[in-house]
C-alpha positions in Angstrom: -3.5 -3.2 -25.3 -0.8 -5.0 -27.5 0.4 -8.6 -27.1 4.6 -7.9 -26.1 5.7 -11.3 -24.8 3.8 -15.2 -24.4 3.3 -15.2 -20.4 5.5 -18.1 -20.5 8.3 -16.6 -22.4 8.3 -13.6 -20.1 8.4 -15.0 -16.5 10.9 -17.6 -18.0 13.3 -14.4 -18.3 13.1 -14.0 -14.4 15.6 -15.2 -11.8 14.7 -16.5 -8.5 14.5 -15.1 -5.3 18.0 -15.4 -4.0 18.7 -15.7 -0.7 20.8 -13.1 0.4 24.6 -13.5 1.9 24.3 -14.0 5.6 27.4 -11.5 6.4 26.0 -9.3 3.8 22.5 -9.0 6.2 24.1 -9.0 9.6 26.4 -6.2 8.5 23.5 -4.4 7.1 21.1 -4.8 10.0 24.0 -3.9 12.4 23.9 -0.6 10.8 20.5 -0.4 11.0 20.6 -0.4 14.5 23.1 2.5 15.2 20.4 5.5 15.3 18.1 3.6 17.7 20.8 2.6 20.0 22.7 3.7 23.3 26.0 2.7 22.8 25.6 0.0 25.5 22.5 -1.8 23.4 24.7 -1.5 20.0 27.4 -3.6 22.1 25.4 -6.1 23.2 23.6 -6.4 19.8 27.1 -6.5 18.0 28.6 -9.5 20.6 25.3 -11.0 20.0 25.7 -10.8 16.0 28.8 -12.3 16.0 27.7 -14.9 18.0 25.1 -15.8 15.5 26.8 -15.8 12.5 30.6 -17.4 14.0 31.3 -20.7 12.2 29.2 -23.7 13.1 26.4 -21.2 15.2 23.1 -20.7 14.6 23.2 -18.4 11.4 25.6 -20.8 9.8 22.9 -23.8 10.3 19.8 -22.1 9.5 21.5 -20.2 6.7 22.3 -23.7 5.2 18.9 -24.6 5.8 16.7 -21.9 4.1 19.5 -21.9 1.1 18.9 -25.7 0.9 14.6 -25.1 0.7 15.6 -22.3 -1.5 17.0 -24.5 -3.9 15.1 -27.5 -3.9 12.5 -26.2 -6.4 9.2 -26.8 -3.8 8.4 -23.3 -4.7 8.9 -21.0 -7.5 10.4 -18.4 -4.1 11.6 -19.3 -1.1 10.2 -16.7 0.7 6.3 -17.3 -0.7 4.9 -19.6 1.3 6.5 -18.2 4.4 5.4 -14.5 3.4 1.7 -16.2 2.6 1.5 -17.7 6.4 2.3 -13.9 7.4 -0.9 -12.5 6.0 -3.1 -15.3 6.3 -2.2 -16.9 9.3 -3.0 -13.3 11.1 -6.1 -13.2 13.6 -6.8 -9.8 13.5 -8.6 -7.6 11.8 -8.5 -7.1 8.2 -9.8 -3.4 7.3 -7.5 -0.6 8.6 -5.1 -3.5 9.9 -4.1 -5.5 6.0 -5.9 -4.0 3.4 -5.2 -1.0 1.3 -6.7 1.7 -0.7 -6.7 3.8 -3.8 -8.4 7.0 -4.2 -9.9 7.5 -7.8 -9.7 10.7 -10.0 -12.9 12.5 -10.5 -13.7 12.7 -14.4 -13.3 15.8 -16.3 -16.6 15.4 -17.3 -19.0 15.8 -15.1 -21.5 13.8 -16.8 -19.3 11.0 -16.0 -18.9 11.2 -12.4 -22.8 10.2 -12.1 -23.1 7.3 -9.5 -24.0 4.7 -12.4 -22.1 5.9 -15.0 -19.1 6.4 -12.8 -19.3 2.7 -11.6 -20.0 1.8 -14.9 -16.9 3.0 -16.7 -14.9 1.6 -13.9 -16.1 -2.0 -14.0 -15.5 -1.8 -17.6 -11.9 -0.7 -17.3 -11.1 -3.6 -14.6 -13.0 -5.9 -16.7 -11.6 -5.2 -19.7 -8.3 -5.3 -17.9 -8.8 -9.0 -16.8 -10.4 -10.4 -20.3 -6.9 -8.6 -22.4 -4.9 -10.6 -19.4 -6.7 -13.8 -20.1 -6.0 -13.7 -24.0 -2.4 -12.9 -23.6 -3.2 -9.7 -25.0 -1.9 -7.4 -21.8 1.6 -5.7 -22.2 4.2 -7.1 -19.7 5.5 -5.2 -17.0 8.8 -4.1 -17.2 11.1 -1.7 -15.6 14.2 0.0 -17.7 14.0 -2.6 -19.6 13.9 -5.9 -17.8 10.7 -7.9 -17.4 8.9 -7.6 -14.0 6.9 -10.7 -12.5 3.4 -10.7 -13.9 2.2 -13.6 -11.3 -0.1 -11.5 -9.3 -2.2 -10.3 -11.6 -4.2 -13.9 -12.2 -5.5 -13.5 -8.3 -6.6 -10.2 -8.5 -9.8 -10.9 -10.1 -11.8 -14.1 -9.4 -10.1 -14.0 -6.0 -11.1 -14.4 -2.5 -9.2 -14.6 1.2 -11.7 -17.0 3.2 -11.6 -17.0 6.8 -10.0 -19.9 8.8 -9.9 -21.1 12.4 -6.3 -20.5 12.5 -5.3 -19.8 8.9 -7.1 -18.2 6.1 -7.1 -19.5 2.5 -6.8 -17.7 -0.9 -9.4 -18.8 -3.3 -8.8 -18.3 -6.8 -11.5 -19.3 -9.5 -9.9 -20.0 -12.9 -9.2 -22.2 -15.5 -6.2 -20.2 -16.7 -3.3 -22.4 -16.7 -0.1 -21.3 -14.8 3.1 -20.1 -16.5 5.4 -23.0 -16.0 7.7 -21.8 -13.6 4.8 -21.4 -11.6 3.1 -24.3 -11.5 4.3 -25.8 -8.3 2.8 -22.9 -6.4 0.5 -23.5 -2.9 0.0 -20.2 -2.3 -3.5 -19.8 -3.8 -6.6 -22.9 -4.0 -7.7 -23.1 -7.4 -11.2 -23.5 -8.5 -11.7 -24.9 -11.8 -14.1 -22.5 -13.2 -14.2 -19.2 -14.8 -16.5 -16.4 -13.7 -18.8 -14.2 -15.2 -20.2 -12.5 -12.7 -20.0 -9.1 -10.2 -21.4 -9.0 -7.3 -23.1 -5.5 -6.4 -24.0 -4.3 -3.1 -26.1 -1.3 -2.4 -27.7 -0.3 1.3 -26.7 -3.6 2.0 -28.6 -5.4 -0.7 -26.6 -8.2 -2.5 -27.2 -8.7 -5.9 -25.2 -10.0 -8.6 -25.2 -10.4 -12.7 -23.3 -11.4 -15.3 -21.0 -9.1 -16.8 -18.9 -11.2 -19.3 -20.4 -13.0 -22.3 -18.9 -15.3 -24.5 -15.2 -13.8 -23.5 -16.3 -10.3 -23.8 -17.4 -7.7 -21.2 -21.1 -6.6 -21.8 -21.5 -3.0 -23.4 -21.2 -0.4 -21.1 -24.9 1.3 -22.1 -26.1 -2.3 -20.5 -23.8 -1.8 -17.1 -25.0 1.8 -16.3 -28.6 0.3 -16.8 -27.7 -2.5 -14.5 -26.6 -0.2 -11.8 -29.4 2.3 -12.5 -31.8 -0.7 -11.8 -30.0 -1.6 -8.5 -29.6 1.8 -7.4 -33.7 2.2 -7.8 -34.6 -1.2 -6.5 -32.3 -0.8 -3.0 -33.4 2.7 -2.6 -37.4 1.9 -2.5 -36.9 -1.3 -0.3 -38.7 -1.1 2.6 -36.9 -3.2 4.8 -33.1 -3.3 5.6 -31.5 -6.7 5.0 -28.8 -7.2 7.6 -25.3 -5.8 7.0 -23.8 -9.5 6.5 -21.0 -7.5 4.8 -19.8 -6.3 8.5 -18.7 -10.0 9.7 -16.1 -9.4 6.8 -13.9 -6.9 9.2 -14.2 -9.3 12.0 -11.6 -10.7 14.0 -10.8 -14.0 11.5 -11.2 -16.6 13.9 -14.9 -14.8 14.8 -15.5 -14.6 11.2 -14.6 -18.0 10.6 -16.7 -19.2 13.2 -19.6 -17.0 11.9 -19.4 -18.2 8.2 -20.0 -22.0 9.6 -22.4 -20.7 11.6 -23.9 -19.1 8.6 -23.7 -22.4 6.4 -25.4 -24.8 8.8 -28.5 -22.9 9.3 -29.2 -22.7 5.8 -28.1 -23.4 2.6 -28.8 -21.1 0.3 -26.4 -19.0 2.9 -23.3 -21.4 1.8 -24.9 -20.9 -1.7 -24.3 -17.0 -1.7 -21.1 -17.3 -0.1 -19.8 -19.2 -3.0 -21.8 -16.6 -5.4 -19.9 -13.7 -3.6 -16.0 -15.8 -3.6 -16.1 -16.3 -6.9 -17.4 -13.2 -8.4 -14.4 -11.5 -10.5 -15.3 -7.8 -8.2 -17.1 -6.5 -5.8 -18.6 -3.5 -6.2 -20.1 -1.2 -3.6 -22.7 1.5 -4.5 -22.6 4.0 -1.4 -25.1 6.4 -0.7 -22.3 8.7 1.0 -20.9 11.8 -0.4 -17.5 13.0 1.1 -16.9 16.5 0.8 -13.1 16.3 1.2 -9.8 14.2 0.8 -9.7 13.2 4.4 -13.7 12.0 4.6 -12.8 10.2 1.4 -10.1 8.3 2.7 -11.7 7.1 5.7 -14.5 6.1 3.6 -11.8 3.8 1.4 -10.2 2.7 4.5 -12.7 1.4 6.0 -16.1 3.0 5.9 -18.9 2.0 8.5 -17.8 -1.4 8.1 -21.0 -2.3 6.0 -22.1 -2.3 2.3 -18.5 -4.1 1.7 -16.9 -7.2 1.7 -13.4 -6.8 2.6 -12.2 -10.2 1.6 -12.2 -9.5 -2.1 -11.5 -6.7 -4.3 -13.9 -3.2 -3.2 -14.7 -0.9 -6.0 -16.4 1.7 -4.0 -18.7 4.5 -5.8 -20.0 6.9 -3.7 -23.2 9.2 -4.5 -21.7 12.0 -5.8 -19.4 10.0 -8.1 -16.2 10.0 -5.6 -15.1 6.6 -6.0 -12.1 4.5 -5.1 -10.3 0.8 -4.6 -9.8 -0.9 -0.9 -7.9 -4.2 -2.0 -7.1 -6.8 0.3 -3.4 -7.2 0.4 -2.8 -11.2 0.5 -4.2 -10.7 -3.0 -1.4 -8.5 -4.1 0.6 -5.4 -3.5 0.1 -1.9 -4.7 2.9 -2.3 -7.2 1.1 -4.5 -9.2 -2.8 -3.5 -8.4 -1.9 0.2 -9.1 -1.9 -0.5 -13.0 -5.3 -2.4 -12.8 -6.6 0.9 -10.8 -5.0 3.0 -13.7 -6.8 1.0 -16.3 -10.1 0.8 -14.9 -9.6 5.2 -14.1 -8.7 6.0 -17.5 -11.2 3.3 -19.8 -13.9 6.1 -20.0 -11.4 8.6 -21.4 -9.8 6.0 -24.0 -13.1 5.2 -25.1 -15.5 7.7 -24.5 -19.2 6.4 -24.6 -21.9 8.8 -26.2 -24.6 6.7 -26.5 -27.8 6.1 -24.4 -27.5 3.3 -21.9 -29.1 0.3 -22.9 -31.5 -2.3 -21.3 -30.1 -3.4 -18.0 -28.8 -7.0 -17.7 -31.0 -10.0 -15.5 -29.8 -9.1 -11.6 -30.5 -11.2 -9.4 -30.3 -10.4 -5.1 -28.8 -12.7 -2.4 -31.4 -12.9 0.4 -29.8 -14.0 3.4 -31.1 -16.4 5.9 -30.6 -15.3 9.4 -31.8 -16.5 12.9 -31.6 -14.5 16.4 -28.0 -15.8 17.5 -26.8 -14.1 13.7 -28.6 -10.9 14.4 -26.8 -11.2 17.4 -23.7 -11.6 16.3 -24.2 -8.8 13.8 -24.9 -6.1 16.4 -21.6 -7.2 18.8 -19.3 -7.5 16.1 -20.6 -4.0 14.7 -20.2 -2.9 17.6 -16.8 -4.0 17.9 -15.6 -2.2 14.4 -17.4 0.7 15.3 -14.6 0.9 18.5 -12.1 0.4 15.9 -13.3 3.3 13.3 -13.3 5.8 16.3 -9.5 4.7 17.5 -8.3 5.7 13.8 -7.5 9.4 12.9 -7.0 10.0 9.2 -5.6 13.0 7.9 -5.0 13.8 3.9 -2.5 16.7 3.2 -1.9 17.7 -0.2 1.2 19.4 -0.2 1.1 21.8 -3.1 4.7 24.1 -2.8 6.7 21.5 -4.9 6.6 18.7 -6.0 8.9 16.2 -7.8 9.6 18.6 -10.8 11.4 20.8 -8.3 13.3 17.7 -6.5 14.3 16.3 -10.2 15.2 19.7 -10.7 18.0 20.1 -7.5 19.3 16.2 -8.7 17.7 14.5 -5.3 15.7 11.8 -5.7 12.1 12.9 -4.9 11.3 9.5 -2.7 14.6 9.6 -0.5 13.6 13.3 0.2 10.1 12.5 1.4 11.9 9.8 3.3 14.2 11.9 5.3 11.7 14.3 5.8 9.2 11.7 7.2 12.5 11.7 9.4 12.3 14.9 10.3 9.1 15.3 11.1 8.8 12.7 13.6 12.1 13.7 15.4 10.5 17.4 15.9 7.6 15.6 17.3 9.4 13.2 19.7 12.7 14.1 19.8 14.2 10.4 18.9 14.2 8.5 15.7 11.7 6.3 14.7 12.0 2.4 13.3 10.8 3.2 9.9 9.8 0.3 7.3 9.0 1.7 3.4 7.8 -1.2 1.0 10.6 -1.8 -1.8 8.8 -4.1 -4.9 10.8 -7.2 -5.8 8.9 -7.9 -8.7 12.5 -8.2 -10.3 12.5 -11.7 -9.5 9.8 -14.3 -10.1 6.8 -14.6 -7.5 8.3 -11.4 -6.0 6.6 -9.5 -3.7 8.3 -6.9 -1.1 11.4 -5.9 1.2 11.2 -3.3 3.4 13.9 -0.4 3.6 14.5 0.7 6.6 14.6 4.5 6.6 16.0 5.2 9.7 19.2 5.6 9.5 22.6 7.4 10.8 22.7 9.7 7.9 18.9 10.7 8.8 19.4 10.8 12.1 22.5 13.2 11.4 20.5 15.1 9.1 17.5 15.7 12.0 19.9 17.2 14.6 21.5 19.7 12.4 18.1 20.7 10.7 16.8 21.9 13.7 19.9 24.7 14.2 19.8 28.2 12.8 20.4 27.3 8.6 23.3 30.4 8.7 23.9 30.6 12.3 27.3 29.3 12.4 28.3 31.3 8.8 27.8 28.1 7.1 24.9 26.5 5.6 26.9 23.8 3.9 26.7 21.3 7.0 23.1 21.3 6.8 23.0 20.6 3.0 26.0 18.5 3.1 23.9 16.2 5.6 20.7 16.1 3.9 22.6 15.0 0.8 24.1 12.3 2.7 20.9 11.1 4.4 19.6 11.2 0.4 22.2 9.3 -0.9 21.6 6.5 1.6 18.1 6.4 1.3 18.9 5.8 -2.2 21.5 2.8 -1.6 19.4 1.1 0.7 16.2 1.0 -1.5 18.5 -0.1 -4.5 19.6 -3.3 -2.0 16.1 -4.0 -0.9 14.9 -4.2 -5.2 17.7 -6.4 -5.6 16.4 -8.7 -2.7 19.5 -7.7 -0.5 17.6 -6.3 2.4 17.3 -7.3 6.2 13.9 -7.9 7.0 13.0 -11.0 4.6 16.4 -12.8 5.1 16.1 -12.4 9.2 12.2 -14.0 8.3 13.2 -16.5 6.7 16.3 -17.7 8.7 13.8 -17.6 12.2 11.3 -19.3 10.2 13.6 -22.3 9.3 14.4 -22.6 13.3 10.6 -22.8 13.8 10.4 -25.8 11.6 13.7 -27.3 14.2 12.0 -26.5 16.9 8.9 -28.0 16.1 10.3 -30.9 15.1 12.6 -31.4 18.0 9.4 -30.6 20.6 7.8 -33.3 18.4 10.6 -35.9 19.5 11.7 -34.5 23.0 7.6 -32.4 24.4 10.6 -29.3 24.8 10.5 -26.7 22.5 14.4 -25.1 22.0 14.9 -21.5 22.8 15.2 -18.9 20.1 18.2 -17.6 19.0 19.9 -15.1 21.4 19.5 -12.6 18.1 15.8 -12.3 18.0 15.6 -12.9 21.8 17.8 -8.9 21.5 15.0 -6.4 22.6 17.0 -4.7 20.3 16.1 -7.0 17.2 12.4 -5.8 18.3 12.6 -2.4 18.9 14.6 -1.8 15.3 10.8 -3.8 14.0 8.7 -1.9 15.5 7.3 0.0 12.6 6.4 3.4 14.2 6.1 4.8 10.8 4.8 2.3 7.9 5.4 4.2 4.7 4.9 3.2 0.9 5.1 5.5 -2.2 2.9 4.7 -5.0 1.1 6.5 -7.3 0.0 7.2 -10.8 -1.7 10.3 -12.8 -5.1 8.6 -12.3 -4.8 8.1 -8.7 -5.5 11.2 -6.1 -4.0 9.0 -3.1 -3.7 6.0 -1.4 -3.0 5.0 2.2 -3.1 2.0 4.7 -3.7 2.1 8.1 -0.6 2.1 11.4 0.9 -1.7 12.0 1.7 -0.8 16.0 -0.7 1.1 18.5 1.8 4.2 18.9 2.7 4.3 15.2 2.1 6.3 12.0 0.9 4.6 8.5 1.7 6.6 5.5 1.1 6.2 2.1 1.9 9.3 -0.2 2.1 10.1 -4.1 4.9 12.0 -5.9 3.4 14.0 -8.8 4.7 16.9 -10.6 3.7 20.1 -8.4 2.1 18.5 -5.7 3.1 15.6 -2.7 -0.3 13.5 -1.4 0.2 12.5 2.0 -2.6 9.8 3.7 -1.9 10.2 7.2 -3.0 7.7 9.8 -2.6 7.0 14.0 -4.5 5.8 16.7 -6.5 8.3 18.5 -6.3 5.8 22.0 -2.5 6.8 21.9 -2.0 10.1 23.2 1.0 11.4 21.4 0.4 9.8 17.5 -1.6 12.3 16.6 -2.5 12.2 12.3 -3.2 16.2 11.9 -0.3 17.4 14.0 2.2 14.8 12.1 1.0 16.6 8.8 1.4 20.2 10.0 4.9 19.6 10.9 5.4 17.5 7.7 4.7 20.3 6.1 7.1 22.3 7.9 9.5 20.1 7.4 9.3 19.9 3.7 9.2 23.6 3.2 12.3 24.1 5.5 14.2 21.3 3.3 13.3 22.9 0.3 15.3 26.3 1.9 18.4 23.9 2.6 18.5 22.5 -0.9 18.1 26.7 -2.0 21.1 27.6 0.5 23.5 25.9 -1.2 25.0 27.4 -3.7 23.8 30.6 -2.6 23.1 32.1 -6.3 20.1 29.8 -6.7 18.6 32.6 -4.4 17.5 35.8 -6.5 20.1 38.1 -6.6 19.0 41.5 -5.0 21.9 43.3 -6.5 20.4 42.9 -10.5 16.6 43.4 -10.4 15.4 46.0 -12.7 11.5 46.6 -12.1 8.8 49.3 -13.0 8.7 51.8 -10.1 4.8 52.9 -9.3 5.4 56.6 -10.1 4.0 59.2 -12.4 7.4 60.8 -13.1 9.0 59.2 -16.2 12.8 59.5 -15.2 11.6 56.7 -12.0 9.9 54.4 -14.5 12.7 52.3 -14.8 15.2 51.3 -12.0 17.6 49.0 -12.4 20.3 48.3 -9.0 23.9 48.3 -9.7 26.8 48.1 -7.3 27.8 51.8 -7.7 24.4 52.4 -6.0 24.4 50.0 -3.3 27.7 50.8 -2.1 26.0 55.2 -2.4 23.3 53.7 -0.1 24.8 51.6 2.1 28.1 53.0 2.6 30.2 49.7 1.4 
């Protein structure tokens, strides 16, 4: 790692968060709502648009509001605060629901893909990682040239979402000052104090040890010792300490509720709370060992719900060396946790380690003090995620016909094309479009986080219809590649809007959450709360948000996939990686809906793909192989036959042209 830019100097090169144009979003969300339509719903929604944003109205008044917060400086983005209250003001479950995963290349050496050693050289990636970023020493992000914000990287490590009655926090332990532009952030609760330590937990054994000393991570002989230790000392326990871990992936009211619970019956529990919150990661030593892709990525996702605490940062290591990243997203999004995942994959290979562990570090193990009410509580709320594991189909398809050196190849932008044939594949299987949301990064802009694209559009929808038709039934293919090139090229200029902060989604947030603040205010004076604006009142405002297929594209050469589970009961979640010859699909659904069904959605996704693939081919016809100029090796003894070559005198002999 080399030392580019002072922290300071870098996120000082960011603008802020604009808020967008209000005519600039209602146009665009408009549009958005033309392929989900009947032409009576699209008039309604239009008279109710212009309603909302005619001069004096609701838009004009909340527009002035949220541009007025926006500039007053309380926080470094507008949007922050409100996007924090979306995560962490959520009651539901956390695993499958919020958090995310990465799936881990195996090492080329198999010596290195040994349970301790694999952990081992992953912890010291991460680790390293955080000590470079606390030095100043970590190369800023940037993208073509212009700086991307770097603020999510301090609350990765050290970090940890605590449950609430009605609204989580996000505890960070640090004494790293904040760039200056960020100072007047509320979105995390500092702790004064930095950490040393990882917290380990194997067959449900907690135990913890320091893995930084005096700045510097401890040698990585020391840290495959460590885990050799803990591996030994879990395995010959005789008695299973209770799965404390599983109150984690708990409704977070019920897990609130627990943790008190937890704290007033003893306090050495409060005690190894705090030991656990402030640890930099957690790591999980598993005892599993998944045979394939789509075993591995339930086992990421969300596992049996025990040996992991889903409020912090997973590194999971499985028994045969599999090994992977669930991260919980308040924390931060993939865009910015997919380069610590990168550096903890490839430390081993950038410095290869030869020599024979060393002595393992002091551990020391978290015994938990429990009564019968706990227990209790233990067993129902197992229970409980067990329903949930059951209800979640996963399906991994690695797609292996092309990949994006083929789509860079035909001048189509290889994440539009995946788009429109998520399109595709879900209008084959229902017969209608689908709302669509794909994470866009807005890390352009400081304290950035995310706008969604939605995917769904005319062009797509345009595209779907004619895709389904013979390709050269009518004598010409062109309407069919003329209309995937369109659906392309829109994909393309809505995803360059959302990075630029131009999108829907956010700007509609923001605008209803500034008439929540009026209307809580006004209840305060009057006891009546005021009715939303006809606009989000639209069942057609709804319906265009209701994400039956949550997508993101993410990925990097050390990553295999990475995937998320479906926001809505009859809906898809979809992560996938672009890589040269091959497209990584993680594919989840509901198995309680009838229809959303994971492994049917990726055998038509692969139909679809192939089939665009011929469309792209059918147009201009000479990227097919000509018949008319082959010259091959004929299988025949007789030497005059060896060598063949068609020409046009012959065909026409043959054929009679």
């Amino acid at each position: 790692y080399q030392r580019r830019v002072h922290g300071n100097e870098h996120q000082a090169k960011l603008p802020i968060l604009p808020v967008p144009d209000l005519s600039h979003t209602l146009s665009l969300y408009l549009d958005s709502l033309k392929p989900l339509a009947t032409p009576e719903e699209y008039h309604n929604s239009e008279e109710i648009i212009k309603d909302f944003a005619k001069p004096g109205g609701d838009g004009e008044r909340l527009q002035n509001r949220l541009v007025e917060i926006a500039k007053s400086g309380k926080s470094p983005s507008w949007l922050e605060p409100l996007w924090d209250d979306s995560y962490l003001l959520s009651r539901s479950t956390i695993p499958i629901n919020v958090n995310y995963f990465f799936a881990l290349k195996d090492h080329e050496d198999p010596q290195n893909n040994e349970q301790a050693r694999r952990a081992a050289s992953l912890l010291s990636g991460g680790l390293n990682f955080y000590t470079h970023l606390r030095k100043g020493n970590l190369e800023m992000d940037k993208e073509r040239g212009s700086p991307l914000c770097m603020n999510q990287y301090q609350r990765v490590f050290g970090s940890c979402r605590v449950p609430g009655k009605k609204r989580d926090g996000l505890h960070v332990y640090t004494t790293w000052d904040l760039p200056k532009r960020s100072e007047n952030s509320e979105s995390c609760i500092y702790h004064r104090v930095d950490p040393t330590h990882v917290v380990v937990l194997s067959g449900n054994h907690f135990y913890w040890f320091d893995a930084i000393e005096n700045g510097e991570v401890i040698p990585y002989g020391r840290i495959v010792a460590t885990f050799t230790k803990i591996l030994e000392e879990s395995n010959k326990s005789d008695e299973m300490p209770p799965p404390v871990g599983i109150f984690t992936a708990s409704r977070r009211d019920v897990w609130a509720q627990i943790r008190q619970e937890l704290i007033d019956y003893d306090s050495l529990n409060e005690k190894n709370l705090e030991i656990i919150q402030s640890s930099l990661i957690v790591v999980c030593l598993d005892r599993s060992e998944p045979a394939d892709n789509s075993e591995l990525s339930r086992l990421l996702l969300h596992g049996p719900g025990t040996n992991r605490w889903f409020d912090k940062i997973n590194l999971i290591v499985c028994a045969n060396g599999k090994a992977g990243i669930n991260f919980e997203h308040a924390i931060g999004d993939g865009a910015t946790t997919i380069r610590v995942a990168d550096a903890m994959s490839k430390w081993i290979t950038l410095h290869p380690q030869s020599e024979a562990p060393g002595s393992p570090t002091e551990i020391q193990e978290l015994i938990w003090k429990t009564n019968e009410r706990i227990i209790d509580s233990l067993r129902e709320e197992y229970a409980v995620f067990k329903q949930q594991i059951l209800g979640n189909e996963t399906a991994a398809l690695d797609f292996t016909h092309f990949g994006g050196l083929f789509l860079k190849s035909a001048d189509v932008s290889p994440d539009a094309f995946v788009q429109v044939a998520l399109q595709l594949t879900y209008y084959k299987m229902f017969g209608k479009p689908a709302p669509t949301y794909e994470s866009a990064s807005t890390r352009a802009f400081l304290h950035g986080r995310t706008e969604t694209v939605r995917s769904c559009t005319s062009s797509s929808l345009e595209f779907c219809k004619l895709a389904l038709q013979p390709l050269f039934g009518s004598g010409d293919s062109k309407s069919q590649y003329n209309a995937l090139r369109k659906a392309i090229a829109a994909h393309v200029n809505y995803m360059r809007e959302a990075k630029s902060a131009q999108g829907v989604d956010r700007h509609l947030f923001g605008l209803k959450a500034m008439f929540e603040i009026e209307a809580l205010a006004t209840q305060a004076k009057t006891g009546t709360k005021p009715e939303l604006p006809s606009i989000y009142r639209d069942p057609l405002y709804s319906k265009s948000a209701h994400w039956q297929m949550s997508t993101s594209h993410c990925g990097c050469t050390s990553l295999t996939r990475f995937g998320f589970g479906p926001v809505v009961a009859d809906g898809f979640g979809i992560g996938y990686m672009i890589k040269n010859n091959v497209i990584a699909f993680n594919i989840t659904s509901k198995y309680f809906n009838r229809y959303t069904s994971s492994s049917i959605f990726a055998a038509l996704l692969s139909q679809s793909l192939l089939l665009m693939q011929a469309i792209l081919l059918s147009n201009p016809v000479t990227m097919a192989a000509p018949s008319t100029s082959l010259t091959f090796t004929h299988p025949t003894v007789s030497a005059e036959f060896s060598y063949f070559q068609y020409d046009q005198e012959f065909v026409d002999s043959v054929f009679g042209y």
